[in-house]
N, C-alpha and C positions, 0 to 999 in steps of 0.2 A: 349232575345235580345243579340245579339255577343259582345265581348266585345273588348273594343276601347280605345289603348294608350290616346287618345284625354282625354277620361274622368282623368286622373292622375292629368290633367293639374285644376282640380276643388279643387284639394285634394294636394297643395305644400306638406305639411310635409310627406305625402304618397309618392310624387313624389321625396322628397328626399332620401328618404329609400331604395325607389328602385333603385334607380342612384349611391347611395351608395355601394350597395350589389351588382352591376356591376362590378364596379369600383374593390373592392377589389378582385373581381375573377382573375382578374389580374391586381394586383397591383404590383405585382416581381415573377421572378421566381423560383421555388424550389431548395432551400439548395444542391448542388452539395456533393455527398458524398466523402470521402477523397481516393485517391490513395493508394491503398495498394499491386498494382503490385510488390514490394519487397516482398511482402509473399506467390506470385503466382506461384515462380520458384520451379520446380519439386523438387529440393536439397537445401542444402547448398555446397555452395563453395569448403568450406574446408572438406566435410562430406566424410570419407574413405567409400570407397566401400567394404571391410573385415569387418568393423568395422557391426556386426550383433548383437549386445547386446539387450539389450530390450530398450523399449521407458520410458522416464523417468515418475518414479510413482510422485504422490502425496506424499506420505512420503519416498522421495526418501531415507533420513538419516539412514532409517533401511536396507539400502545394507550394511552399513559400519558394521553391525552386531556387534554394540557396545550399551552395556546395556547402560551405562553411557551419552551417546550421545543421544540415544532414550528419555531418562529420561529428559533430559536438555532440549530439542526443545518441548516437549509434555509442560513442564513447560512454555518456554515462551512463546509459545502461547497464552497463558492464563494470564500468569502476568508481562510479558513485558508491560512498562508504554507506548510505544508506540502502541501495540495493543489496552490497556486499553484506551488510549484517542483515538485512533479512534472509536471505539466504542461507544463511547460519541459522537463524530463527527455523529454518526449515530443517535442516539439518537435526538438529534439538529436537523436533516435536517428529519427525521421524524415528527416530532413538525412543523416544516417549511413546509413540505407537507400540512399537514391537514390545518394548516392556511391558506395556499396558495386556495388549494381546496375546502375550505367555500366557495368560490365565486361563487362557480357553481350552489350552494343549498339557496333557503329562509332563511331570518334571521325571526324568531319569540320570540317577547318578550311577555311579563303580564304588564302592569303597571297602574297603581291606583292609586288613592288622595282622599283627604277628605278635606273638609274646613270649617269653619262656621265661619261668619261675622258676629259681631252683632254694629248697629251704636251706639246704647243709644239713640237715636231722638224719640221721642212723637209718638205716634200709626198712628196718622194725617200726619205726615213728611213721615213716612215710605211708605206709599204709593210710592211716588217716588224713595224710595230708601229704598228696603227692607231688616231688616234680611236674608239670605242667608244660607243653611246648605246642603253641594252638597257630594255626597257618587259617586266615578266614579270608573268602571274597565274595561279594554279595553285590547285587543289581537290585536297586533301590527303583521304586516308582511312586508316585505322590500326583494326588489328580483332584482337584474342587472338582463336582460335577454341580455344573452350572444349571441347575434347576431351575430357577427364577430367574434367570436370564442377566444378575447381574455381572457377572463377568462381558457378557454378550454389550449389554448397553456400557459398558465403561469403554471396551473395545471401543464400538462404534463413537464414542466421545474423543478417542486419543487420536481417530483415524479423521476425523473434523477439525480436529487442531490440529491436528499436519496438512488436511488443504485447506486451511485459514491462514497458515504459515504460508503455503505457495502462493496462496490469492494478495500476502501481504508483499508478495517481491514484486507481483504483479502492480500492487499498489503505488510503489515507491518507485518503480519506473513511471507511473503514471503520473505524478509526481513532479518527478526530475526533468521530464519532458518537457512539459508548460513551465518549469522556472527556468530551464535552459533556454527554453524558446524566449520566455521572457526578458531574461538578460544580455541576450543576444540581440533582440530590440534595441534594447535602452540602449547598447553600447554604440550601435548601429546608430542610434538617431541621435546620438553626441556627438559621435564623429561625425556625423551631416550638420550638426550646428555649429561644431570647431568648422565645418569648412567653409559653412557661408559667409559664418564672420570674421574667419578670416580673408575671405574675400571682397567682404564691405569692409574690413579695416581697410584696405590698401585701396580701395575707393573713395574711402573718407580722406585719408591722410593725402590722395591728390588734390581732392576739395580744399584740404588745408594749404595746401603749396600755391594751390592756384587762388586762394585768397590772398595769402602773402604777397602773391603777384601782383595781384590787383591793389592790393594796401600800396604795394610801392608805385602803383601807377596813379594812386590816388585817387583808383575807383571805390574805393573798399575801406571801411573804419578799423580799427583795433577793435570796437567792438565785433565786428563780422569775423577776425582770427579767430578774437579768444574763444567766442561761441564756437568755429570749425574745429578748434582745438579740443575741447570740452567734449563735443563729438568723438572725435577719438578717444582719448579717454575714457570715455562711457564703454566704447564698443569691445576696448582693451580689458575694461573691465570685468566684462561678461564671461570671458575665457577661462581665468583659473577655474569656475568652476565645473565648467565642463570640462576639463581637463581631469579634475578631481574625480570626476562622475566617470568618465574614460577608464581610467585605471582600476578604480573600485571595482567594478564590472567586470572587468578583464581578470582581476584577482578571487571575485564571484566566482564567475566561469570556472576557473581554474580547481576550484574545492568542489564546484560541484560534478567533474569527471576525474576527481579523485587524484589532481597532478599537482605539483607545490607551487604553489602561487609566485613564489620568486624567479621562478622560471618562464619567459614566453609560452604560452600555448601555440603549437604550428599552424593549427587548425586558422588562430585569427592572422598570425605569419602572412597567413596566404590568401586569406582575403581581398577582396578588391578595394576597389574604393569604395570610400562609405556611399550606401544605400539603404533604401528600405523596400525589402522586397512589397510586390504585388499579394494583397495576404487573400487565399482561396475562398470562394462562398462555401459555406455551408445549409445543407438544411437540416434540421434539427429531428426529422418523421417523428416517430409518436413516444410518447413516454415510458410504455413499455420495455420499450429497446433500451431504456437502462440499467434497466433490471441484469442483462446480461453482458452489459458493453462495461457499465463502470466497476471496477475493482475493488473499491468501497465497497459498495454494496454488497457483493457476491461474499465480503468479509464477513458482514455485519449478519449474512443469512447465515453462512454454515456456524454462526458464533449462536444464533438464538436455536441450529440445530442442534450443537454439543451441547448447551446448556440443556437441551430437552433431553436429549440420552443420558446425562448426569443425572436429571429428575428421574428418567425409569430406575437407574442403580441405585438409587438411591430407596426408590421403594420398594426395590426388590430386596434390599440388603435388610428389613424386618422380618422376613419370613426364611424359614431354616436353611443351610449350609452345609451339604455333604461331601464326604473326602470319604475315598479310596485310595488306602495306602497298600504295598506288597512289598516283598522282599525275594529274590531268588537268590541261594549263594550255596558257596559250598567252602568246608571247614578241614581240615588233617591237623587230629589232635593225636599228642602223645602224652602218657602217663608212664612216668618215673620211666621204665628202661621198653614199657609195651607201647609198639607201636599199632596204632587203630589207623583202620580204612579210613580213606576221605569218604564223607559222608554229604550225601546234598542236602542241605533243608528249606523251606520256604514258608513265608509267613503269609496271610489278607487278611485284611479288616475295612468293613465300613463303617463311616462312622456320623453323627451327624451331630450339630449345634443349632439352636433354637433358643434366639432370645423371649426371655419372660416377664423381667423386670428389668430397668435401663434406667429409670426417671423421668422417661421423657427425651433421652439422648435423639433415639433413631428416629423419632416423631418430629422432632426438632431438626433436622439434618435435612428431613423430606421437608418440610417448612422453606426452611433456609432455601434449598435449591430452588423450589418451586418461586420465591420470590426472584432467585437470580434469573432462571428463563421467564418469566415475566416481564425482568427489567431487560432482559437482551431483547425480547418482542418489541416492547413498545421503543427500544436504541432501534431498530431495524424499522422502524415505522418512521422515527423520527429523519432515518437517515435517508428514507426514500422520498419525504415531503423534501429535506431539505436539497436533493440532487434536482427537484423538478422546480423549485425554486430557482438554485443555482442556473439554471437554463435558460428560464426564463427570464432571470433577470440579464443575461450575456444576451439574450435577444435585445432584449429593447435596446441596452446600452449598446448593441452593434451597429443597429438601425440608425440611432438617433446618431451616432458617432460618424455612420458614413452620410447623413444630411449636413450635419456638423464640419466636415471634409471635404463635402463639396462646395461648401457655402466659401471657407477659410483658401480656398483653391480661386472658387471666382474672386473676392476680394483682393487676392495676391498679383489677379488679373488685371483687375482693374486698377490697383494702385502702380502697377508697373508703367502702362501707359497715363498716367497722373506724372507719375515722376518721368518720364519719355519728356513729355508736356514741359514739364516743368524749368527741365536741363535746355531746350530749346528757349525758353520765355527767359533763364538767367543772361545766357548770352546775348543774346539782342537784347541784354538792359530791361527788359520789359516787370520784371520784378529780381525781389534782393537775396541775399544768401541765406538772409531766417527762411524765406518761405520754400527756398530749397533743402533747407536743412529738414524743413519738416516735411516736407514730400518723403528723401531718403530714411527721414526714421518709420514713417508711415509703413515704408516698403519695407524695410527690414524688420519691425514688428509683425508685418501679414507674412512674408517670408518662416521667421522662428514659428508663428502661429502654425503657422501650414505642415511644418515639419512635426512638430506636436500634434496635430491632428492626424497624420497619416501614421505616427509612431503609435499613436491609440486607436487607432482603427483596426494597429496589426498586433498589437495587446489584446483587445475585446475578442478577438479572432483567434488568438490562443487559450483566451477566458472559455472558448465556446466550446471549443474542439474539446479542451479538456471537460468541461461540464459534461461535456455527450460523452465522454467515455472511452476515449480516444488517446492513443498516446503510452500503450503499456508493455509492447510487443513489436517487434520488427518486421515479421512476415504473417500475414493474411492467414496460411497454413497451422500457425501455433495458435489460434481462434477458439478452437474447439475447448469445447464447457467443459469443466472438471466434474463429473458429478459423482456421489457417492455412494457405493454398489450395496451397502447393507438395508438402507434407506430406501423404502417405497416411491416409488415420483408423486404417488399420490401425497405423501406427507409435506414434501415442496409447498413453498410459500409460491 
């Protein structure tokens, strides 16, 4: 016989199931994926067309071909307390998965009793109301059948928040890298300014001797000492605070691979003398590439994906709720002095729930969500303008910083042979100790200058690598994109 809508009309709860699973087919429309036309242009902006260096690695810090610095970032990786509690974070949203994910599968439990009643009433009485001695064990089973799919999308939300959790360890090494590299600079270009000055201190404090000299030979006024003296002075000056700056740093470092700052690090132990490493080119290739290099990112995407699998459970959780429950068990009862066979029994039922009236609750709740993946869409849009920014702007200020570099480099050139000059013209009398004074502050200013420029050029060059994405993993092999198996690639931003 054909079959006939009319008959549904015999079977309401039938008829509501299916009006239901209508209904939800389209009940909204699919999660608009986020704007990332800022990561679609061929370049960056500010990206030299010369500039042909290579694209930034994964351990980009071993360009600076510094043992010390290699040493430092491989450590915090590992025991930076912020890598360590992401990790935990991971840990959490793991746990949080599999809980979430129960829902999809039967619960099965065992449960048993035992009882025995006995009144004390007369053999006669007991008729009515027997001793009792009941032995029961039963296999319990309990199942949502996930019709609407939301157990399915809550699944798929706790399984986003566990690799958002892994992409956040990825984060916070990426992180730790550029401020290890960072601090590892500054420390590095302190200690090259304690060393120059103190090697024009003891430059100066000859000038001063060798003026005293001359004072007492009567070439030389007490005004010409006390100005060489003053000199000193000055240059004495300059040191506590790079000494300050020294320590600070060393005490940075220390928090940031996780070891007690009262303690030496060995790592700088064994360091050379102060330098500043040669810092690698970079090229930046196309915007795209961030999409999957920076750690951020890859955050900020599987967050606006969980928030869209929230929004399907959430619209799924209006329309009806079935459970199948059962029972398999078996029982050996005795009455008063008869004993009865153990007897098997089993129970099933389906059952289902379907909201009617709420207020407005479950309306509200699909509201609510849908505002939150909205606002995770446009975070994820925001955060990809602002990574091609971030790039950009590490471009120019690289550029400009290595003209800047080179200029403070010839300058240091040229005041050297100034002051050459000048050391030769004091001796043969030919001019006085002011104008040698000021040749050697000339040099020592373009000197500190030069050491600050080459400290920011290998700053800007950590600014960049990190920008590009660089800096979150230790081997090239662990590269490979996390991606998430419930999730269509088509749904991918």
């Amino acid at each position: 016989m054909p079959f006939s809508p009319l008959r549904l009309l015999r079977f309401p709860p039938l008829l509501a199931v299916c009006l239901a699973a209508l209904l939800s087919a389209c009940a909204s429309p699919k999660p608009q994926p986020p704007d990332v036309s800022a990561a679609k242009d061929a370049s960056f902006r500010q990206a030299a067309e010369a500039d042909q260096g290579p694209p930034v690695e994964t351990s980009w810090w071993r360009g600076f071909d510094d043992a010390a610095l290699m040493a430092l970032v491989q450590r915090a990786h590992s025991a930076n307390h912020d890598v360590r509690i992401a990790m935990q974070r991971v840990r959490q949203a793991r746990a949080g998965q599999t809980a979430v994910a129960s829902r999809l599968w039967p619960t099965v439990s065992l449960t048993g009793s035992a009882s025995d009643e006995r009144s004390g009433l007369p053999d006669q009485v007991k008729q009515g109301k027997p001793d009792t001695r009941t032995y029961r064990g039963a296999l319990d089973l309990g199942w949502e059948l996930d019709v609407f799919g939301a157990a399915r999308a809550g699944a798929d939300a706790a399984e986003l928040d566990a690799l958002t959790a892994e992409e956040g360890v990825d984060t916070a090494r990426w992180l730790v890298s550029s401020e290890v590299a960072r601090q590892y600079i500054v420390w590095q270009s302190a200690r090259l300014r304690l060393a120059k000055l103190d090697a024009l201190l003891k430059a100066q404090a000859d000038t001063e001797r060798l003026t005293r000299s001359r004072e007492s030979a009567g070439l030389a006024s007490r005004f010409d000492v006390a100005r060489a003296a003053g000199e000193v002075q000055a240059l004495a000056a300059q040191l506590p605070p790079l000494k300050t700056l020294v320590a600070v740093t060393e005490t940075q470092l220390a928090v940031l691979v996780g070891a007690n700052p009262n303690r030496p690090l060995p790592e700088l132990d064994a360091a050379t003398a102060p330098w500043l490493p040669t810092p690698p080119r970079l090229s930046a290739r196309q915007p795209a590439d961030l999409l999957m290099r920076r750690p951020d990112l890859r955050v900020a995407q599987k967050q606006f994906m969980a928030e869209a699998a929230r929004l399907r459970e959430a619209q799924a959780d209006q329309w009806p709720k079935f459970f199948l429950a059962a029972a398999f068990g078996r029982q050996d009862l005795r009455l008063n002095a008869l004993d009865l066979s153990p007897v098997r029994y089993s129970t099933a039922a389906l059952a289902f729930t379907m909201p009617l009236f709420d207020a407005g609750r479950l309306r509200a709740a699909v509201e609510r969500q849908s505002a939150k993946e909205r606002m995770a869409t446009l975070q994820y849009e925001k955060a990809v303008l602002g990574a091609v920014k971030d790039v950009d702007d590490s471009l120019v200020a690289l550029a400009q910083e290595r003209d800047r570099s080179a200029a403070l480099d010839a300058t240091t050139q040229q005041r050297r042979t100034g002051l050459h000059h000048a050391e030769s013209l004091y001796r043969e009398g030919q001019i006085d100790l002011l104008q040698l004074l000021d040749a050697q502050r000339a040099v020592i200013a373009a000197e500190l200058s030069a050491i600050d420029g080459q400290a920011q050029l290998a700053l800007n060059t950590v600014q960049l690598a990190s920008a590009l994405g660089g800096g979150w993993q230790d081997t090239p092999a662990a590269m490979t994109t996390r991606t998430h198996t419930s999730i269509a690639p088509e749904s991918l931003p």
